[in-house]
Structure formats: C-alpha cells, structure tokens
N, CA, C and O of each residue as an XYZ file, in Angstrom:
604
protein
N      90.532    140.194    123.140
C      89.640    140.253    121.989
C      89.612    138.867    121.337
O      90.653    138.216    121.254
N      88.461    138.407    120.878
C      88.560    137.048    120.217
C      87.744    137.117    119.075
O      87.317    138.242    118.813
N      87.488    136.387    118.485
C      87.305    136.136    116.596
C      85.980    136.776    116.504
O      85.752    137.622    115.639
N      85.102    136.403    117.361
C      83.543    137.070    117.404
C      83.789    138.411    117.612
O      83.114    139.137    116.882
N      84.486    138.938    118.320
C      84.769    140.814    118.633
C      84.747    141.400    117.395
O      84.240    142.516    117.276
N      85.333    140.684    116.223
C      86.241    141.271    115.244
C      85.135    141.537    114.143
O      84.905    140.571    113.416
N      84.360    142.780    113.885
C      83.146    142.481    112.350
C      83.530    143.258    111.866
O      82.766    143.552    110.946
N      84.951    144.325    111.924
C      85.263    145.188    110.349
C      86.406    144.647    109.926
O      87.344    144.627    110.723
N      86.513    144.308    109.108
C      87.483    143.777    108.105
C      88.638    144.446    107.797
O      88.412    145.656    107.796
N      89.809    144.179    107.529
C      90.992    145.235    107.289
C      90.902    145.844    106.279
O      91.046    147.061    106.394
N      90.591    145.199    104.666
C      90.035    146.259    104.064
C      89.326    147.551    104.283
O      89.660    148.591    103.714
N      88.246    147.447    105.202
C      87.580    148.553    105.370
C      88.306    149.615    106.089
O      88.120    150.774    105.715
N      89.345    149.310    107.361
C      90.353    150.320    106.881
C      91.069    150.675    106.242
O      91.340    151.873    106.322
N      91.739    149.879    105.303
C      92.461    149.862    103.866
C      91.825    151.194    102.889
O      92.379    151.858    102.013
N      90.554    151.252    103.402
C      89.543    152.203    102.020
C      89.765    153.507    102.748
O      89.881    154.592    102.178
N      89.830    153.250    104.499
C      89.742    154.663    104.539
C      90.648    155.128    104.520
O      90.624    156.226    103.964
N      92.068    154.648    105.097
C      93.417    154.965    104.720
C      93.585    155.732    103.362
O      94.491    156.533    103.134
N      92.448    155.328    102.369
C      93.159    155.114    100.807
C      92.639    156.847    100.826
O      93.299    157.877    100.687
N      91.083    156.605    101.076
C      90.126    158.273    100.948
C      91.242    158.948    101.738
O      91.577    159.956    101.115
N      92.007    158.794    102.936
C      92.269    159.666    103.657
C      93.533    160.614    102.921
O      93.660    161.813    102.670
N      94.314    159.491    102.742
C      95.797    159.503    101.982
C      95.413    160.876    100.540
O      95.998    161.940    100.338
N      94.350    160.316     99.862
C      93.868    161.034     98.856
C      93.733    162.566     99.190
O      94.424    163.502     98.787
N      92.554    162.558    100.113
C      91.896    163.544    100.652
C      92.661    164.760    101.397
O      92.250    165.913    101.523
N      94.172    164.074    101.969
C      95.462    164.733    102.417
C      95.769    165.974    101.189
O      95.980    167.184    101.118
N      95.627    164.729    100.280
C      96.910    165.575     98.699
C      95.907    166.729     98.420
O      96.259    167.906     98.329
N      95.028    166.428     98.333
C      93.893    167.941     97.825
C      93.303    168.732     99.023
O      93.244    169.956     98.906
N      93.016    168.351     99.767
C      92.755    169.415    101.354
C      93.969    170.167    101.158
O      94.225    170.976    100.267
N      94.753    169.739    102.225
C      95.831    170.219    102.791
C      97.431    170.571    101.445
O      97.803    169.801    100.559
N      97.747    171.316    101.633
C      98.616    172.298    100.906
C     100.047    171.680    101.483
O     100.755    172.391    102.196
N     100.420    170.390    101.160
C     101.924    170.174    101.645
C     102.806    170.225    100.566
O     102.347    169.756     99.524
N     104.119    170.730    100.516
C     105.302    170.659     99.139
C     105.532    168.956     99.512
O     105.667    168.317    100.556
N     105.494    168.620     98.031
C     105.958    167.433     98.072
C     107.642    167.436     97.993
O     108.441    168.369     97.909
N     107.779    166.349     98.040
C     109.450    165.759     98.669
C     110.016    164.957     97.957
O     111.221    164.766     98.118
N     109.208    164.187     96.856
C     109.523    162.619     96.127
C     109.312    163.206     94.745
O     108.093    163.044     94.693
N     109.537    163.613     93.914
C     109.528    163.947     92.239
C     110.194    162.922     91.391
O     111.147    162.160     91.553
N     109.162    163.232     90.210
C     109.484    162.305     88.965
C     110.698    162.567     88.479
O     111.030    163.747     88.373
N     111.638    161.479     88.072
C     110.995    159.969     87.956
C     110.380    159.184     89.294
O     109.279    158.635     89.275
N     111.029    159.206     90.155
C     111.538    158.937     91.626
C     109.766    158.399     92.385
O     109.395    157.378     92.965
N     109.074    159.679     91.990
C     107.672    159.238     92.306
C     106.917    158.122     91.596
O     105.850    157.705     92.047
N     107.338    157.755     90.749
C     106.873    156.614     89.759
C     107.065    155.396     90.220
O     106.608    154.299     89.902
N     108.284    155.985     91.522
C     108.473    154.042     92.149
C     107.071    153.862     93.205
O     106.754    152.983     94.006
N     106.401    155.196     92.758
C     104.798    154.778     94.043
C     103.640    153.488     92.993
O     102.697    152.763     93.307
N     104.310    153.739     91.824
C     103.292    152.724     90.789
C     103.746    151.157     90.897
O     103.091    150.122     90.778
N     105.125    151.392     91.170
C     105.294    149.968     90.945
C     105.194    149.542     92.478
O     105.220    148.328     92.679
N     105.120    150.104     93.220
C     104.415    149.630     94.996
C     103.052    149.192     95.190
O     102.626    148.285     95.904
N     102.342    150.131     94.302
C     100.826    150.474     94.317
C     100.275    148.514     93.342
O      99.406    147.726     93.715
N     101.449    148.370     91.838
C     100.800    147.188     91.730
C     101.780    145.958     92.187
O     101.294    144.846     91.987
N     102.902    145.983     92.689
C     103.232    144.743     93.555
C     102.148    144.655     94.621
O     101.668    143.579     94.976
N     101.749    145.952     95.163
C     100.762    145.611     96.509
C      99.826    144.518     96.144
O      99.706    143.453     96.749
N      98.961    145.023     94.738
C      97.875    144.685     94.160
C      97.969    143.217     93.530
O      96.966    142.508     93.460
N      99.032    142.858     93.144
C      99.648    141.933     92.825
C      99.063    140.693     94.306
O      98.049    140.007     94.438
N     100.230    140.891     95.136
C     100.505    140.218     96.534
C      99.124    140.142     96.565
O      98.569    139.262     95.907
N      98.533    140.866     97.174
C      96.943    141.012     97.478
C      96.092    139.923     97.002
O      95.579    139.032     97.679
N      95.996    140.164     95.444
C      95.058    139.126     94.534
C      95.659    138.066     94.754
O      94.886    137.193     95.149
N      97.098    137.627     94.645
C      97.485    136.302     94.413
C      96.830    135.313     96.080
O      96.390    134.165     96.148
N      97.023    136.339     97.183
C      96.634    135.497     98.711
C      95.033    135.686     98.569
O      94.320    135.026     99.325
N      94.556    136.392     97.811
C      93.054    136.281     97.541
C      92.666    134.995     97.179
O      91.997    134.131     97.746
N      93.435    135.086     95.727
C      93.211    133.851     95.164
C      93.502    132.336     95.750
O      92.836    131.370     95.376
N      94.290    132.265     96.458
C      95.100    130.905     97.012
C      94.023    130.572     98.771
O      93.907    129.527     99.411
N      93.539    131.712     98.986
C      92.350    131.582     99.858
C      91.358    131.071     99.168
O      91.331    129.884     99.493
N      90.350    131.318     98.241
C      89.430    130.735     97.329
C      89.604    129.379     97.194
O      88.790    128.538     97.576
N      91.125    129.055     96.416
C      91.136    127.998     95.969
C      91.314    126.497     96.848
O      91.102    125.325     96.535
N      91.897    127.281     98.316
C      92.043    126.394     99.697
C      90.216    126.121    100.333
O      89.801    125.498    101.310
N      89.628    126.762     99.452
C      88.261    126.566    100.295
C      88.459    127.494    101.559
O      87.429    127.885    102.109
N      89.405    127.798    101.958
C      89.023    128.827    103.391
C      88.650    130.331    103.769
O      89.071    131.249    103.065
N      88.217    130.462    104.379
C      88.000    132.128    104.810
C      89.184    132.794    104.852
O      90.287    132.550    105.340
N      88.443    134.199    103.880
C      89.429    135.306    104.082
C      89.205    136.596    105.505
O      89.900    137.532    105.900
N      87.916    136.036    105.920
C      87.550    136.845    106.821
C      87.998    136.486    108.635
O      87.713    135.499    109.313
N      88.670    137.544    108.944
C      89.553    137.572    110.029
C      88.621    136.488    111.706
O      89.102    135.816    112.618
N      87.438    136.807    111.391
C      86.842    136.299    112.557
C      85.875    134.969    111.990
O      84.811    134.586    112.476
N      86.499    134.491    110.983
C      85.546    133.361    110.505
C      86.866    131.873    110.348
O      87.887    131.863    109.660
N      86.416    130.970    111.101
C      87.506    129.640    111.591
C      87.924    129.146    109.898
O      87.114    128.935    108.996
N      89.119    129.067    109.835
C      89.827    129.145    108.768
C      89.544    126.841    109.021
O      89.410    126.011    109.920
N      89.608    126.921    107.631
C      89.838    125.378    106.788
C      91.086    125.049    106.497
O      91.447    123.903    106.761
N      91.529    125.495    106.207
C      93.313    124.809    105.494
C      94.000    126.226    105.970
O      93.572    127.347    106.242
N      95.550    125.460    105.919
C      96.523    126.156    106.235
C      97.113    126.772    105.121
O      97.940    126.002    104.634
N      97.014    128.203    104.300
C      98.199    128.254    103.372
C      99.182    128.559    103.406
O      99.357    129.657    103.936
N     100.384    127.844    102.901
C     101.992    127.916    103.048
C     102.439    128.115    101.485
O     103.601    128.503    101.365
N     101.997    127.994    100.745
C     102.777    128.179     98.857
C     102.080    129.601     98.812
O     101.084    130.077     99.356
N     103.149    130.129     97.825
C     102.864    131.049     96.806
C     103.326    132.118     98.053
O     104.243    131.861     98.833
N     102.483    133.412     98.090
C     102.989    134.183     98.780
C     103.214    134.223    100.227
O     103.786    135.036    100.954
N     102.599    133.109    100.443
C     102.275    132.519    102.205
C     103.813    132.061    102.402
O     104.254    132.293    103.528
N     104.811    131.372    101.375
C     105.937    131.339    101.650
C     106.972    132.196    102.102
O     107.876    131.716    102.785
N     106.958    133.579    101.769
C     107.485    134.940    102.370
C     106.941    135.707    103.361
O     107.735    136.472    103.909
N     105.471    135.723    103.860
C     105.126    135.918    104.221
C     103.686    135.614    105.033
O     102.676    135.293    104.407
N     103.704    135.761    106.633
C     102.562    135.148    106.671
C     101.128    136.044    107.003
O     100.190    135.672    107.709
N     101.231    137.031    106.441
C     100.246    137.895    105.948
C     100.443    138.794    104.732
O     100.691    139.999    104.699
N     100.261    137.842    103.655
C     100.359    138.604    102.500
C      99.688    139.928    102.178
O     100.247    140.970    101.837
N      97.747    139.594    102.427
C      97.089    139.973    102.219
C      97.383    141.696    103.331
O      97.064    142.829    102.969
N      97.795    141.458    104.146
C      98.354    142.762    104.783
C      99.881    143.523    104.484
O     100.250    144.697    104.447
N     100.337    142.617    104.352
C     101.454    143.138    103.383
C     101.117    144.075    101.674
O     101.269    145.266    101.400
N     100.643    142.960    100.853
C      99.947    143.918    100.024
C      99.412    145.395    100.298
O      99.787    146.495     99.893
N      97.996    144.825    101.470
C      97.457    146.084    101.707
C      98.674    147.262    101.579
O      98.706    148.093    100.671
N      99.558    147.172    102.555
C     100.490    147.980    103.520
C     101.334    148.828    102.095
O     101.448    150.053    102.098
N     101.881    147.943    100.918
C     102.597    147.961     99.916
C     101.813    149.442     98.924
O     102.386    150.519     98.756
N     100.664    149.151     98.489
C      99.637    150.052     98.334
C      99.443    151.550     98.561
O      99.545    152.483     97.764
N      99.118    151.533     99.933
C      99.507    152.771    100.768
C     100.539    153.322    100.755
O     100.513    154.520    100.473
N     102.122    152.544    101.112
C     103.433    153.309    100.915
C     103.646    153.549     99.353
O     104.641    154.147     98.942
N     102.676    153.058     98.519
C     102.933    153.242     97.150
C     102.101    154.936     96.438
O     102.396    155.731     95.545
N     101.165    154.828     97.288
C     100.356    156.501     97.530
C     100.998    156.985     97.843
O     101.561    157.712     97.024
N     101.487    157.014     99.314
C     102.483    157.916     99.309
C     103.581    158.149     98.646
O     103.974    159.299     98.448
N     104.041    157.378     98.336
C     105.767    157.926     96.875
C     105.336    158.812     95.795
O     105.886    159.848     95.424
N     104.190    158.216     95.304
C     103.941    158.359     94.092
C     103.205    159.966     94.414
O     103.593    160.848     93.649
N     102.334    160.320     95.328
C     101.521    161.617     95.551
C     103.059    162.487     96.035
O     103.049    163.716     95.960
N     104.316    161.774     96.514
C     105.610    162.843     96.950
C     105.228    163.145     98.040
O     106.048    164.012     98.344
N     104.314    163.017     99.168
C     104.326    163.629    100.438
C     104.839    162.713    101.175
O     104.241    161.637    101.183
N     105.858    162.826    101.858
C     106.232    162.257    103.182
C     105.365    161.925    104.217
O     105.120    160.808    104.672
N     105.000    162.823    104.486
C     103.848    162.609    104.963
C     102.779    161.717    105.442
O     102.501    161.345    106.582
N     102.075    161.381    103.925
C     102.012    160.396    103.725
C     102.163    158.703    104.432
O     101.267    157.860    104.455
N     103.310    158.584    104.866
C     103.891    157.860    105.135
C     102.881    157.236    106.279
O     102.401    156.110    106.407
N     102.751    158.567    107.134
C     101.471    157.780    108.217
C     100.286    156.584    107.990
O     100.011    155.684    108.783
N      99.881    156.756    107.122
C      98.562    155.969    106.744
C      99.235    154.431    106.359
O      98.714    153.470    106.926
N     100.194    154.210    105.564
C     100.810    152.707    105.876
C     101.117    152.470    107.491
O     100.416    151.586    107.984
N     101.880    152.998    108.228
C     102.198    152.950    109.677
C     100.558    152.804    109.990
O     100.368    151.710    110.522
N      99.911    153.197    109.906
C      98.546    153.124    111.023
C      98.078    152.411    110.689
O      97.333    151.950    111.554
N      97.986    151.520    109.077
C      97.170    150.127    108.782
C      98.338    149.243    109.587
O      97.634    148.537    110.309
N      99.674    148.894    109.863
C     100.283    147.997    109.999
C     100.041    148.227    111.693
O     100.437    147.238    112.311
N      99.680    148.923    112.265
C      99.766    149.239    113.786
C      98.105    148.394    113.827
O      98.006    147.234    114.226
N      97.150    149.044    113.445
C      95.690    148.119    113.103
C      95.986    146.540    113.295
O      95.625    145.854    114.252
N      96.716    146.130    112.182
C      96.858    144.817    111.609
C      97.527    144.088    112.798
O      97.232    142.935    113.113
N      98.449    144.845    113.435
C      99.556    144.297    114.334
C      98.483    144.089    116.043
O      98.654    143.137    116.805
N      97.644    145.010    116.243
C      96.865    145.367    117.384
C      95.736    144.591    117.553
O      95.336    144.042    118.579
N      95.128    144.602    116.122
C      93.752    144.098    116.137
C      93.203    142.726    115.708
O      92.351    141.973    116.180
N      94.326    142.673    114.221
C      93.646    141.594    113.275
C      95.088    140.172    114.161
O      94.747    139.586    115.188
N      96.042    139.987    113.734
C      97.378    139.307    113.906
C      97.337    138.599    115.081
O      97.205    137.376    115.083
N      97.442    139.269    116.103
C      97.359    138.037    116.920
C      96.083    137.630    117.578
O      96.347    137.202    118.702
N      94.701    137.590    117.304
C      93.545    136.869    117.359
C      93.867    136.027    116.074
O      93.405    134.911    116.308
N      94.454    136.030    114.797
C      94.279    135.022    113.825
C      95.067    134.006    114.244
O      94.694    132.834    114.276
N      96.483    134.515    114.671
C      97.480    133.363    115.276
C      97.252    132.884    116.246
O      97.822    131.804    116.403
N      96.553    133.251    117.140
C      96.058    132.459    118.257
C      94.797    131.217    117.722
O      94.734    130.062    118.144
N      93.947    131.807    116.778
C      92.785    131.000    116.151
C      93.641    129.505    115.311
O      93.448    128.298    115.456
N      94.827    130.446    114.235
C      95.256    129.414    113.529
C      96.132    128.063    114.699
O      96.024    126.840    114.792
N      96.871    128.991    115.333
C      97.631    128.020    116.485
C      96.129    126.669    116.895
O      96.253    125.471    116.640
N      95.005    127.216    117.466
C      94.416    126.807    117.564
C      93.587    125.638    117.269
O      92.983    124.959    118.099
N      93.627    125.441    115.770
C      93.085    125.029    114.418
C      94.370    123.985    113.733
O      94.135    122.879    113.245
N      95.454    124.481    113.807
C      96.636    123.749    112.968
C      97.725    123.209    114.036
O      98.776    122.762    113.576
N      97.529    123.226    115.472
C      98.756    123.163    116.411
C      99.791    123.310    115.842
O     100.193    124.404    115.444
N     100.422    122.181    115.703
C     102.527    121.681    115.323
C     102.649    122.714    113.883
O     103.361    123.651    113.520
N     101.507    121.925    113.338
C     102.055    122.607    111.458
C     102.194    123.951    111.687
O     103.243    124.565    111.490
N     100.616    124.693    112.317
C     101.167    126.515    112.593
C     102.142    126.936    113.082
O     102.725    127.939    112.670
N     102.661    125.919    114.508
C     103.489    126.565    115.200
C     105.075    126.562    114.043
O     105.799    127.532    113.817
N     105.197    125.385    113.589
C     106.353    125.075    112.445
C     106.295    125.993    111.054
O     107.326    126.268    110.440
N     105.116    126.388    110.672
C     104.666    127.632    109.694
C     105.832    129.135    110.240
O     106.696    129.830    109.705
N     105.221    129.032    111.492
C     105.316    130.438    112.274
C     106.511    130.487    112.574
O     107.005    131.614    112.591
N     107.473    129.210    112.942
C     109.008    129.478    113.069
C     109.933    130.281    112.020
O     110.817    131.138    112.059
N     108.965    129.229    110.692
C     109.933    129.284    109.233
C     109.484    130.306    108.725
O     110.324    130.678    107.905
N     108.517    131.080    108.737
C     108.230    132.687    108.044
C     108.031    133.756    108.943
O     107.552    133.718    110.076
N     108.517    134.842    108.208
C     108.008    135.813    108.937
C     106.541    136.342    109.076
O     105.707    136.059    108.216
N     106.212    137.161    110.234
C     104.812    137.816    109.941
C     104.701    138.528    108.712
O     103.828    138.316    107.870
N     105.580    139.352    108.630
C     105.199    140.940    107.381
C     106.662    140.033    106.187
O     106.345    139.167    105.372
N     107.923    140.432    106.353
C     108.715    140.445    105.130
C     110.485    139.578    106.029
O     111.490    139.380    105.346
C-alpha cells in the first residue's frame, strides 16, 4: 500500500469507533464492570486523549506540514508530544476510546481502542514511516531509534 492508496483518514475511523462504542452502551444490555468513582478515570483518559490530540494538531499547523496520512509531509516534528511519542495524534485518538470505555464501565468496550490501534498499526504507520524515512533519511531514522511508536 502506498500514500496515494490511503483517502480515509484515521479520524474517520476514530468517529466510527466513537458511534460504535456509544451505540454498544444503549443497543446492547451489558452489566457494567468499572463503577464510580473508578469510572471517572474514563474522563480524565477521554481529556488527556483530547489534550495529546490538539497539542500534535497544533505543532502540525505550526510546522507548516500535513496532518493528512497520504499527503508528503514538510518538516519533521520531534518537540512537544512528538518527544514521547511518535504518533501522538494516534495515541490521543487511542487514549479517548479506552477513556469511553472506563468511563461507560463495559469491558467490553475495550475492543474499539484495540481495533483503532490494529487500523493505525496495519494501515496508517508503516506507509508514513516508510514516506517519512523517505523524506528525512538519517534524522527519521535517529527520530525512530530515540522514540517510541505509541508510549
């Protein structure tokens, strides 16, 4: 698969994950497993996600480069959250989802983070690292030693 293959965006599974995750808690009749207080740690997942997210939003904008997976990236980012990680913006996503699930108490749940990070890992990740390798040689490959992909 290469950069032209790629025209849905991870968000757009991000949304359906989100409807789906939702759509779980009110369809389907599961006892939840995670109770308050305990479920409340799904809020503070839901805005670290949101957090992570905006900040690699933002630091994309301000690099001038694309956030879009099949569009040839301009600069390399390494500060801010690019330092822990070298997909914030999927990390976030991922953070989000396991934060639905705590917070809704279904175990359950749990699937819809696993299936964006299986997506991300299958589809989006290594066409970008092959593009960025591509684009940045030494610096990516030296990026890619010193951070991890996810955490």
């Amino acid at each position: 698969m290469d950069m032209k293959s790629i025209r849905i965006n991870p968000p757009f599974y991000f949304a359906i994950l989100i409807v789906a995750a939702i759509g779980m808690h009110f369809i389907i009749d599961i006892n939840r497993m995670i109770y308050p207080p305990y479920s409340y740690g799904g809020y503070v997942l839901v805005f670290s996600g949101s957090l992570i997210t905006l900040w690699a939003d933002y630091l994309f904008k301000k690099s001038g480069t694309t956030v879009k997976p099949y569009e040839r990236p301009c600069s390399l980012n390494t500060s801010g959250p690019f330092r822990i990680s070298r997909n914030p913006m999927y990390l976030g996503f991922t953070f989000i989802l396991l934060g639905v699930a705590v917070f809704m108490g279904i175990l359950l749940m749990i699937i819809f983070p696993l299936i964006f990070v299986v997506i991300c890992e299958l589809v989006y990740i290594p066409v970008e690292e092959k593009c960025l390798e591509d684009v940045f040689g030494s610096n990516y490959t030296e990026y890619k030693r010193r951070v991890r992909r996810w955490l």
